[in-house]
FIKOLZA-1660 file (N, C-alpha, C; in steps of 0.1 Angstrom, whole numbers, plus 5000, padded with zeros to 4 digits):
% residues 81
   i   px   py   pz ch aa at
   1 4958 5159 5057  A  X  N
   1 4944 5159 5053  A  X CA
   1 4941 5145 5046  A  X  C
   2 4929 5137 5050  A  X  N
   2 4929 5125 5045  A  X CA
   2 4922 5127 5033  A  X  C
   3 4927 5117 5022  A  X  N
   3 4924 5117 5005  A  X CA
   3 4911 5107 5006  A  X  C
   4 4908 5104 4990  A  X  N
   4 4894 5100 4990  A  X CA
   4 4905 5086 4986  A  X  C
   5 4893 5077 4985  A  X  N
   5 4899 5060 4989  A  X CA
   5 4903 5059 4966  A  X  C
   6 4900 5065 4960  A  X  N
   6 4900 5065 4947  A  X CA
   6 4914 5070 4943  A  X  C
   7 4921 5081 4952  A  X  N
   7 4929 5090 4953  A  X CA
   7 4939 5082 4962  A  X  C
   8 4939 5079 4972  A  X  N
   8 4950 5072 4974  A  X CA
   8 4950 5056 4969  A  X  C
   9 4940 5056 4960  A  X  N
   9 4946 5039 4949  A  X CA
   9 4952 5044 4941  A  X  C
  10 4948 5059 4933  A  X  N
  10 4962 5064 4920  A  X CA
  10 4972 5063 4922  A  X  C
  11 4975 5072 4939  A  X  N
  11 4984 5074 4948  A  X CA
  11 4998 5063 4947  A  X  C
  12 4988 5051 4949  A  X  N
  12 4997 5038 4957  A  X CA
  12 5000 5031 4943  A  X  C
  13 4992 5034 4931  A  X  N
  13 4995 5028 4918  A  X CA
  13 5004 5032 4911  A  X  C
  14 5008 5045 4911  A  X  N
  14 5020 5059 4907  A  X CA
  14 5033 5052 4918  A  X  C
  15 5032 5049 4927  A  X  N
  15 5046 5043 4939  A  X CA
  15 5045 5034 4933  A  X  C
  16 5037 5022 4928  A  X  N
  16 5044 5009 4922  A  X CA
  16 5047 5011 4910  A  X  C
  17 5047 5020 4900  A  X  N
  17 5054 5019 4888  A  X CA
  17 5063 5024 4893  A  X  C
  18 5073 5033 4899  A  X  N
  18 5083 5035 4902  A  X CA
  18 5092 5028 4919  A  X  C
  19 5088 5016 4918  A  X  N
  19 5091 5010 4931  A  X CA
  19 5108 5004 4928  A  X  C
  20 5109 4998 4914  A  X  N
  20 5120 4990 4911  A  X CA
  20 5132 5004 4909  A  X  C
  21 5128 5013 4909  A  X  N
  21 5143 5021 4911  A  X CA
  21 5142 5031 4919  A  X  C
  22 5134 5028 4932  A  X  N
  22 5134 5035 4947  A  X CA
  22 5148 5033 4952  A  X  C
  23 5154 5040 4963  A  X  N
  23 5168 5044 4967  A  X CA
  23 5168 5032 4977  A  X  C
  24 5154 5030 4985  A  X  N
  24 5149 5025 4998  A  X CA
  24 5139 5023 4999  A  X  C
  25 5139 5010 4991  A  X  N
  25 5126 5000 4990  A  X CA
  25 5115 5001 5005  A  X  C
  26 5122 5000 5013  A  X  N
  26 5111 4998 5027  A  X CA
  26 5105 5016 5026  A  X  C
  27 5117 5025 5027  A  X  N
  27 5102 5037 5028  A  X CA
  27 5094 5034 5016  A  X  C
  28 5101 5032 5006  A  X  N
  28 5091 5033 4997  A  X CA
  28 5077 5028 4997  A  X  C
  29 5077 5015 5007  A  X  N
  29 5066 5012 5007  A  X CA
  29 5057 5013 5018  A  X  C
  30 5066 5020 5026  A  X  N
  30 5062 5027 5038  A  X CA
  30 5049 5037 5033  A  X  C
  31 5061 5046 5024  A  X  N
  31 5048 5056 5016  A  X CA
  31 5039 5051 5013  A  X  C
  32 5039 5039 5004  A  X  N
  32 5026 5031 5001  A  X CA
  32 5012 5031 5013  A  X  C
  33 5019 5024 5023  A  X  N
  33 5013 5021 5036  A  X CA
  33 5005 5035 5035  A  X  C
  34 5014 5042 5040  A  X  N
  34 5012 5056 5045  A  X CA
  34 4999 5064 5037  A  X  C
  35 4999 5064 5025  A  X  N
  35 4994 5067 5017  A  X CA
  35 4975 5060 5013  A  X  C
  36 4978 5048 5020  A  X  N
  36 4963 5042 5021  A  X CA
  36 4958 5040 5032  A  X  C
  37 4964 5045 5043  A  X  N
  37 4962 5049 5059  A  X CA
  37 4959 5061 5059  A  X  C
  38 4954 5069 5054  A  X  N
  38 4952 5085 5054  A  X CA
  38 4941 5088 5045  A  X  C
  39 4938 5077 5036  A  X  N
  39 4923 5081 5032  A  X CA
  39 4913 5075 5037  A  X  C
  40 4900 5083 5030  A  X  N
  40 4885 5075 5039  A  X CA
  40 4880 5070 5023  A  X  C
  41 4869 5062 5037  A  X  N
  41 4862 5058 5023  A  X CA
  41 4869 5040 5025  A  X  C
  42 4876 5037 5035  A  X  N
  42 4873 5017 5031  A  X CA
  42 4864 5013 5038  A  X  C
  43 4860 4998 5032  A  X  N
  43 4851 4997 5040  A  X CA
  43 4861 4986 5053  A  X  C
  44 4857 4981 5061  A  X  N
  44 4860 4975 5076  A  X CA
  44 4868 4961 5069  A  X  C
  45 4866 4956 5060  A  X  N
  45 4875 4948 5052  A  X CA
  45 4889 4948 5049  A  X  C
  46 4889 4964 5038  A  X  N
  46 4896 4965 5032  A  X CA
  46 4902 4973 5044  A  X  C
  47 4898 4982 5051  A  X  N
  47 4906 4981 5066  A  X CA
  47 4919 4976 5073  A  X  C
  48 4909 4961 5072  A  X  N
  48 4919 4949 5075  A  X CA
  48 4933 4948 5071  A  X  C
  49 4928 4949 5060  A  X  N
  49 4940 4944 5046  A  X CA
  49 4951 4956 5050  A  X  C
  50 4944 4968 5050  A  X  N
  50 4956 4983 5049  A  X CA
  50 4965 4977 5061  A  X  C
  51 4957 4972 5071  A  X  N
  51 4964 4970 5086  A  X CA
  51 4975 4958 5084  A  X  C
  52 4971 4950 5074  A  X  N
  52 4981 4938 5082  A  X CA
  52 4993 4942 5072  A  X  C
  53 4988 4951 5063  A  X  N
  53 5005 4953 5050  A  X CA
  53 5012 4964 5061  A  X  C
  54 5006 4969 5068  A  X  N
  54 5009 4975 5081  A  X CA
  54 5021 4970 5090  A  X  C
  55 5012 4957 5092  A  X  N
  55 5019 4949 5106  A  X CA
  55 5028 4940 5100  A  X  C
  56 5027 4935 5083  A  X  N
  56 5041 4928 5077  A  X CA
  56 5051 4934 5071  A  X  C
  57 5050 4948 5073  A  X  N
  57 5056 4962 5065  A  X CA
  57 5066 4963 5081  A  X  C
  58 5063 4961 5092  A  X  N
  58 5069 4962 5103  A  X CA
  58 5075 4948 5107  A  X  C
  59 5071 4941 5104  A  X  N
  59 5081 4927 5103  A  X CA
  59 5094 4928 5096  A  X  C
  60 5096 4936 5093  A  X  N
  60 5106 4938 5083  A  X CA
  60 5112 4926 5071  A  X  C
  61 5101 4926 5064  A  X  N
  61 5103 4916 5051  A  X CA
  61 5116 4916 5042  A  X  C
  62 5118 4907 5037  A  X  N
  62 5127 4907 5028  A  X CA
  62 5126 4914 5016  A  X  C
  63 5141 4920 5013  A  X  N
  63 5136 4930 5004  A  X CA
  63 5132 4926 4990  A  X  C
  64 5133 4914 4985  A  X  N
  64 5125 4909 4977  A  X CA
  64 5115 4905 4973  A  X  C
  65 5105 4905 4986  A  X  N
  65 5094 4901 4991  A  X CA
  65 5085 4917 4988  A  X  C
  66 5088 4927 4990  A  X  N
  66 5080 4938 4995  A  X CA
  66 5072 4948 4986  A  X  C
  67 5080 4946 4970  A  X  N
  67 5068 4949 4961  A  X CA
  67 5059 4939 4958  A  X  C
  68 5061 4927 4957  A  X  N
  68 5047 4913 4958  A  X CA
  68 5042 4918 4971  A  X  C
  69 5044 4918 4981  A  X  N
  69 5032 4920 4990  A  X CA
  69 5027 4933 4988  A  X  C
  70 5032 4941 4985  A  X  N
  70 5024 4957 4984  A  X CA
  70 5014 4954 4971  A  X  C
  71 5017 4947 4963  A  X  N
  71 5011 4949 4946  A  X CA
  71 5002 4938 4953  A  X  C
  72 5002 4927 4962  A  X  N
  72 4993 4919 4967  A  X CA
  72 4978 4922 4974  A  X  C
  73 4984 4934 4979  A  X  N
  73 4972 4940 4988  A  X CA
  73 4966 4951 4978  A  X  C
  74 4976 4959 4970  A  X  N
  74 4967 4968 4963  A  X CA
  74 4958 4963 4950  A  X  C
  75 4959 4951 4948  A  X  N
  75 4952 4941 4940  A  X CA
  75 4938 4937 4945  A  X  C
  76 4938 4935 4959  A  X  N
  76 4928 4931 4968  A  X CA
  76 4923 4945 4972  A  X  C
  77 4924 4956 4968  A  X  N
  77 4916 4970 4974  A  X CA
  77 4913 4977 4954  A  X  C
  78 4916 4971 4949  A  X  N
  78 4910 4976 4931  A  X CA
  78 4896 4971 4932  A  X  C
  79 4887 4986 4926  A  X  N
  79 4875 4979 4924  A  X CA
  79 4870 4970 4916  A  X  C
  80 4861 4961 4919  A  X  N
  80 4857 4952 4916  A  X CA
  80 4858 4941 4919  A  X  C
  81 4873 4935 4931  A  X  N
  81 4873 4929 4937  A  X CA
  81 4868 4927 4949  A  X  C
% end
């Protein structure tokens, strides 16, 4: 059932305080992904953004890389930016 866009930012904010002692950083941020792909409510923008953490989430980044890029995009979908 898809969440409201307000509900999956708590969602995705709750996975990054507990990201540094995840088992398996990649689901973890898979979840992330997952988690802001399933609500409504972006606009065609922020769309974008969900998609390409998408498409570098599937590049298979380095795993030191992958909380800065998740905290990168959930920074750019906070309101007011």
């Amino acid at each position: 059932m898809p969440s409201s866009r307000s509900g999956a930012l708590d969602a995705a904010r709750k996975l990054m305080r507990g990201f540094a002692g995840a088992p398996n950083p990649r689901r973890h941020a898979q979840t992330l992904y997952s988690e802001l792909t399933h609500a409504e409510g972006w606009s065609a923008a922020e769309e974008e953004m969900i998609l390409s953490l998408g498409a570098w989430l599937q590049a298979r980044p380095n795993l030191a890389d992958l909380k800065v890029g998740c905290e990168k995009t959930l920074a750019q979908l906070q309101p007011g930016r």
